[in-house]
N, C-alpha and C positions, 0 to 999 in steps of 0.2 A: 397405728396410733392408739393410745391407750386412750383407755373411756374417762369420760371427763373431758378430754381436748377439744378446742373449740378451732375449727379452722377457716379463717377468709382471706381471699386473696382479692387485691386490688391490682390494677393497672394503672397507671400514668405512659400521656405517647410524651416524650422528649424531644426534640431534635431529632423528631421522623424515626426513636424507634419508642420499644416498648421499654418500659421499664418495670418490671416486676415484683412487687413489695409482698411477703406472704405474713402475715402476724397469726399466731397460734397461740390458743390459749391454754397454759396447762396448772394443772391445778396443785400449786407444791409449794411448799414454805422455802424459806430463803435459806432456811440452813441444805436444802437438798436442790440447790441451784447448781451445785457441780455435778451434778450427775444428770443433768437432762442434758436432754439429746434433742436436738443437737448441741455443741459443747459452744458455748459462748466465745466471738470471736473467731470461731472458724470461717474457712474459705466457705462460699456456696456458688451456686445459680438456680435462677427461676428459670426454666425456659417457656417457651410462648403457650407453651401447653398445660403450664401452669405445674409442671414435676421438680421438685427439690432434687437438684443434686449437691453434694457435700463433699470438701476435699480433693483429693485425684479425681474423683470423676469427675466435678467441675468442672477442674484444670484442662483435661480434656477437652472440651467442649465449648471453651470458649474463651479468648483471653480478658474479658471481661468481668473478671472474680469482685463477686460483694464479701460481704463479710456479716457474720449471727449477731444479732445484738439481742438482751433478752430484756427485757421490763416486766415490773410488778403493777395487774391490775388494782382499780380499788378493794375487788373483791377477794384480796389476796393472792389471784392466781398470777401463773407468771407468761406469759408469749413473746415469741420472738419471732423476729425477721428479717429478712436478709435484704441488705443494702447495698445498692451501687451495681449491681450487675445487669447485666444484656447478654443473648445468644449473639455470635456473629452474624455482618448484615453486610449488606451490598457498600464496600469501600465509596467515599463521597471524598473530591479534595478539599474544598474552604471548611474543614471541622476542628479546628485548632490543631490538627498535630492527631489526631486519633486514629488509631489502628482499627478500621468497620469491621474487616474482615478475617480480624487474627492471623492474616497469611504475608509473608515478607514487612510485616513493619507498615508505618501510614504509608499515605501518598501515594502505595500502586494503581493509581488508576489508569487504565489502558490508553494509550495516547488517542486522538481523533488523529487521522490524516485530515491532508490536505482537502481542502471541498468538501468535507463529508458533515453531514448534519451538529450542530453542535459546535462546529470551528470556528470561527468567526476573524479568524487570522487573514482573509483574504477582504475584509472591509476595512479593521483596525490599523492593517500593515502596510507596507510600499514597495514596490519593485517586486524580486526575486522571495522578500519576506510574506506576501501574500500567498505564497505556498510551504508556508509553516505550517507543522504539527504544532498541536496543542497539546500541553503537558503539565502533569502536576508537581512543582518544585515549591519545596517547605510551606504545602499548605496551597499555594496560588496556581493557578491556573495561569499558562505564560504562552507566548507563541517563539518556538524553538524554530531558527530558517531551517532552509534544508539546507544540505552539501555544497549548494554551489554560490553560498553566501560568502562574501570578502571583497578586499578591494575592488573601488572601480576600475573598469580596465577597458579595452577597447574590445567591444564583440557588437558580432553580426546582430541585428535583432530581427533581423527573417532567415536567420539559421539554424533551421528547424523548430522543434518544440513548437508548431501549433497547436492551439489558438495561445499560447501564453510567451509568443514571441517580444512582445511589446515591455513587460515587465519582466523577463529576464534579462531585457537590456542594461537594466539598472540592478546591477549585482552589491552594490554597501545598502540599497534601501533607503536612500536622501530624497525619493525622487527624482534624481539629476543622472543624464548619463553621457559618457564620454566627455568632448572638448567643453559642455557646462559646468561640471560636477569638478572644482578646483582639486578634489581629492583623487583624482585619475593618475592612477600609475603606468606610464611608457613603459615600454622595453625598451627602449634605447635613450641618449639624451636628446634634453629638449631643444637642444640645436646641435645639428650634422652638417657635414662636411668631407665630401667624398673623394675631392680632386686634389692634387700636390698641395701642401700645407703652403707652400711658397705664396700661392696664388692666390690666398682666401684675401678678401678685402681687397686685392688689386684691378685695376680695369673693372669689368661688369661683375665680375666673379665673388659672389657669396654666400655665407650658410645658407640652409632651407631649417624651419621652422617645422618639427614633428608635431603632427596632428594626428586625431583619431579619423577619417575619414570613410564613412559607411561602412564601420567594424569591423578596417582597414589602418593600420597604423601606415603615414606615410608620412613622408620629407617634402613639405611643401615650400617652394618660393627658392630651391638651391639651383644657385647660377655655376654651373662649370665652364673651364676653359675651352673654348668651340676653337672654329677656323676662324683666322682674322679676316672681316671684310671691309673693301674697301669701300670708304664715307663715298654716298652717293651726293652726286652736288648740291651744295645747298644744304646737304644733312648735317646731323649731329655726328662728330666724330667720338667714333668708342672704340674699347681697349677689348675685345672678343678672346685674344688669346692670355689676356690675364700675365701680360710679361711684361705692364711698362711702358710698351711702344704700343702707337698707335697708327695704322695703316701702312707697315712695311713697306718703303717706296725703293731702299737702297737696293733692290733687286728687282726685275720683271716678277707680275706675280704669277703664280703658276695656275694655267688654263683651269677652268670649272668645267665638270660634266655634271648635268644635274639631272636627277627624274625626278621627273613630277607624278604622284599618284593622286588620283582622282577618286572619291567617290564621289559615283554618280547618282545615288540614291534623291529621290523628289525636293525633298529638303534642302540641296546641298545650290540649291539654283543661284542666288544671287551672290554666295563664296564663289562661283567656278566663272561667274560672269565676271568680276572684279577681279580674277585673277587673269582672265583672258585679256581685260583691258590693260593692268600691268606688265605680261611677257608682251605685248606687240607695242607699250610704250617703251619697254626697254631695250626694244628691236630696233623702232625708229631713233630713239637717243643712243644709239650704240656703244651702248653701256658694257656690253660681255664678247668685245671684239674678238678674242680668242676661246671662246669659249664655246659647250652648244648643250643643247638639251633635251631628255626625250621625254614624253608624255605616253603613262599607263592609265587605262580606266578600270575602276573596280567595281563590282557590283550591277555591273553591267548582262543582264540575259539574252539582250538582243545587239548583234552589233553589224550594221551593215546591211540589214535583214537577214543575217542569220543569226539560228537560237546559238547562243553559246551554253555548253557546260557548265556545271560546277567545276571549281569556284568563281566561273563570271570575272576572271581579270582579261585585259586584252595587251597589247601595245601598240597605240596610236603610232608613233612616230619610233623608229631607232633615233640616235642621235643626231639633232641635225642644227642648222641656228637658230638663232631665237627667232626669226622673222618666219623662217620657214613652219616653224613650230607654230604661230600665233596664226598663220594660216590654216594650219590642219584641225588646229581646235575649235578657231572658229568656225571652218566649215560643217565638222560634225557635231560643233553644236545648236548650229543652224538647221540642217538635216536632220538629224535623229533628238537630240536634246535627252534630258533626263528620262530613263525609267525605272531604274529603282530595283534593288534586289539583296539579297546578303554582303555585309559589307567583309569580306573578309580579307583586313588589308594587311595585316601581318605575311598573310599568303603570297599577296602581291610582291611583297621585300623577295620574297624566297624565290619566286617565279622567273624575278628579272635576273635571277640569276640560274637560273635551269636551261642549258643549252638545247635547243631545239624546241623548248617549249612556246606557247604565244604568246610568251609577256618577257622573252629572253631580252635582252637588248645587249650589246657590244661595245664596253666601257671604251673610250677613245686612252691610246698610252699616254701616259705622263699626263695624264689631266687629275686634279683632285677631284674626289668622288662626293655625290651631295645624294642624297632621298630626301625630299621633301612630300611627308603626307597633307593632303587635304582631309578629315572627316570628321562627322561629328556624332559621330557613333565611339563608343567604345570597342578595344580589340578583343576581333572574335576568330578561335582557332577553326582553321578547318583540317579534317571534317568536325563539325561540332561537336562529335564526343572524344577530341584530341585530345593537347595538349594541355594541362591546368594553366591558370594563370603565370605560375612563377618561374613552369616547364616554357613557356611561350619565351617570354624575356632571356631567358638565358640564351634558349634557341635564337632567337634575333640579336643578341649580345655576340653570337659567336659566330653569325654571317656577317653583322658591321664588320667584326674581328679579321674576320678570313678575307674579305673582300674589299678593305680598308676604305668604308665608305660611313660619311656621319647621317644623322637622322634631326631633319627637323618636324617639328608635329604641328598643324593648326586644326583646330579643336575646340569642340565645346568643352563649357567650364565646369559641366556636371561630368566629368569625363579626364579632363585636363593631369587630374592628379596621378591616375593610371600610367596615362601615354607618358607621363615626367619617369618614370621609371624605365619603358623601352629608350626614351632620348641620352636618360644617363647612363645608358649601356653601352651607347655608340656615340660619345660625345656630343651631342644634341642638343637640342632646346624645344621648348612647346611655347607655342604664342596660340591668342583665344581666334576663334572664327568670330566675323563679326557681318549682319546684317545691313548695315550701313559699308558702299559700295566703296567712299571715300576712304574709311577708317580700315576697310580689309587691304585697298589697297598702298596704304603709308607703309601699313602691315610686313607687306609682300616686298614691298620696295627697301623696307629697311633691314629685312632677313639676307636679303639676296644681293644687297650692297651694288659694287661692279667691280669691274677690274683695276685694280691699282698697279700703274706703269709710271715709272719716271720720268 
């Protein structure tokens, strides 16, 4: 710098940076204004260290370019300073639109993940959006969901992803999930209907109503075409096979063999008592004149005093009449009564049909075939690390099939929607278990009808 020149530099902090004004004083008449140096109007920067850079090297350095401006003191002389510049600094998003750090343009600020100091998208947000990134879009600070944001839909919310099972239940972020949330998309329509089109709205027979049921889409409430039975006296007469007619008399009807399966698990005490009061009421009213029935226990480890195996099914009785049968259950359940053990009743269907096994039984010819489960458990494959649920059903879909026998279910109602799925594989029905002796037995009585003879 040539003698005579006066030099101070000031700082100003701005919006957290520095801002660096340098004013020089040099001492020269106005007609020798073009020729100082630096040239009026040029690019510059101050950096924090207080060094003039000019032009390209600037540009370099920062894309925050001021520019020279010169003025005349009173005492003639002239100084100048460079305006508007800064070194790059650490990118900031709410700065109107500004580029901190000269590098990709504004707004690069690195996202926060999820949970991580700084996010606050897990207080702000709802559902599946409390595990937003945080990101900077034109200037703001937003909460971006992640991946598995969209439609409501039906999903598990204890399937998997702990501890954040609870709010990935809820995938749009309304708060609301599944059968609440009006915005829930099915896979299928909102009413089905799986049996002969013929049938739908005739006799008992109609749609079922799709629901999300425990992150389960399922067909609830659909009546299909069953065996027709006949009105017990005094009952309500109904159309079972959905054709019109109601308790086919112009022929004998054709003999029932029925199993009964039991779970015997602690629980099951006053279903299995109400059921034993209804087969020996329908013994003495002889209601199933040609007909006869056997009794399997499931769940059962001890039987007789001895330990049974896994899977703990037996068979009480091969087929035999009802009277003889209300005997035999009465007996052991006199004697031994409930204890209790894995219910694996799916197994039991399989069993009664395994030759030589302990729960085989020996369908009677020409008789219509009936399973009727008792439990109020859900179906559990054995061995437990079997068959998946929908591997279960088919399998049981395809011994109904094979061995041309229906299925009815009684069941609790945390449950009920399940077993609806084994019954519509083997023409079936599910009715609830019920606590009250009276009500299970209307129940029982109205399932199993009697014999219709002309």
């Amino acid at each position: 710098m040539e003698q005579g020149q006066k030099t101070s530099i000031k700082r100003w902090v701005t919006r957290g940076l520095v801002v660096v004004l340098a004013v020089i004083s040099i001492s020269a008449a106005c007609e020798d204004l073009v020729e100082l140096v630096p040239i009026d109007g040029e690019v510059c920067l101050r950096d924090f260290d207080g060094r003039l850079w000019l032009g390209e090297e600037a540009s370099r350095r920062t894309c925050h370019l001021g520019t020279i401006f010169h003025n005349q003191q009173p005492d003639g002389s002239w100084s100048y300073v460079c305006v508007g510049s800064f070194p790059p600094t650490i990118e900031i998003c709410e700065d109107d639109g500004r580029d901190q750090d000269c590098q990709d343009g504004p707004d690069n600020v690195p996202p926060i993940d999820p949970l991580e100091n700084g996010n606050l998208c897990h207080i702000t947000q709802q559902g599946v959006c409390k595990l937003s990134t945080t990101e900077c879009v034109n200037g703001t600070l937003v909460c971006v969901p992640p991946p598995f944001y969209g439609p409501e839909r039906c999903s598990d919310p204890e399937e998997g992803h702990a501890p954040f099972s609870e709010i990935l239940h809820d995938e749009n972020c309304n708060g609301l999930v599944d059968n609440d949330d009006s915005e829930m998309i099915l896979g299928g329509p909102e009413f089905s209907y799986s049996g002969p089109i013929e049938t739908l709205n005739v006799g008992l027979c109609r749609a079922g109503h799709r629901e999300c049921i425990r992150g389960e889409e399922l067909v609830v409430g659909e009546v299909l075409p069953s065996i027709e039975i006949c009105t017990v006296p005094n009952g309500p007469p109904q159309d079972e096979s959905c054709d019109g007619r109601i308790d086919e008399t112009d022929k004998p009807e054709q003999p029932e063999a029925i199993l009964f399966s039991f779970d015997t698990s602690g629980s099951m005490g006053q279903e299995i008592e109400a059921s034993i009061e209804t087969l020996c009421a329908a013994a003495a009213a002889n209601y199933f004149p040609n007909s006869s029935i056997s009794i399997q226990l499931v769940s059962l480890p001890i039987f007789r005093g001895q330990l049974l195996d896994p899977p703990y099914v037996i068979r009480l009785t091969d087929f035999v009449d009802f009277q003889t049968a209300c005997t035999e259950l009465e007996d052991w359940y006199v004697q031994e009564g409930l204890s209790g053990g894995s219910e694996y009743m799916p197994e039991g269907i399989r069993m009664a049909h395994m030759a030589g096994g302990p729960a085989f039984v020996n369908w009677p010819a020409d008789a219509r075939r009936r399973v009727i489960l008792f439990t109020d458990e859900g179906p559990q494959p054995y061995p437990p690390t079997g068959l998946d649920g929908q591997e279960l059903i088919l399998n049981i879909g395809e011994i109904c099939t094979t061995f041309g026998f229906s299925l009815g279910i009684f069941t609790d109602a945390s449950v009920d929607q399940v077993w609806e799925r084994y019954a519509v594989q083997c023409q079936g029905w599910v009715e609830l278990l019920s606590d009250d002796p009276a009500e299970m037995r209307a129940s029982i009585v109205d399932r199993l009808g009697a014999e219709c003879v002309p």
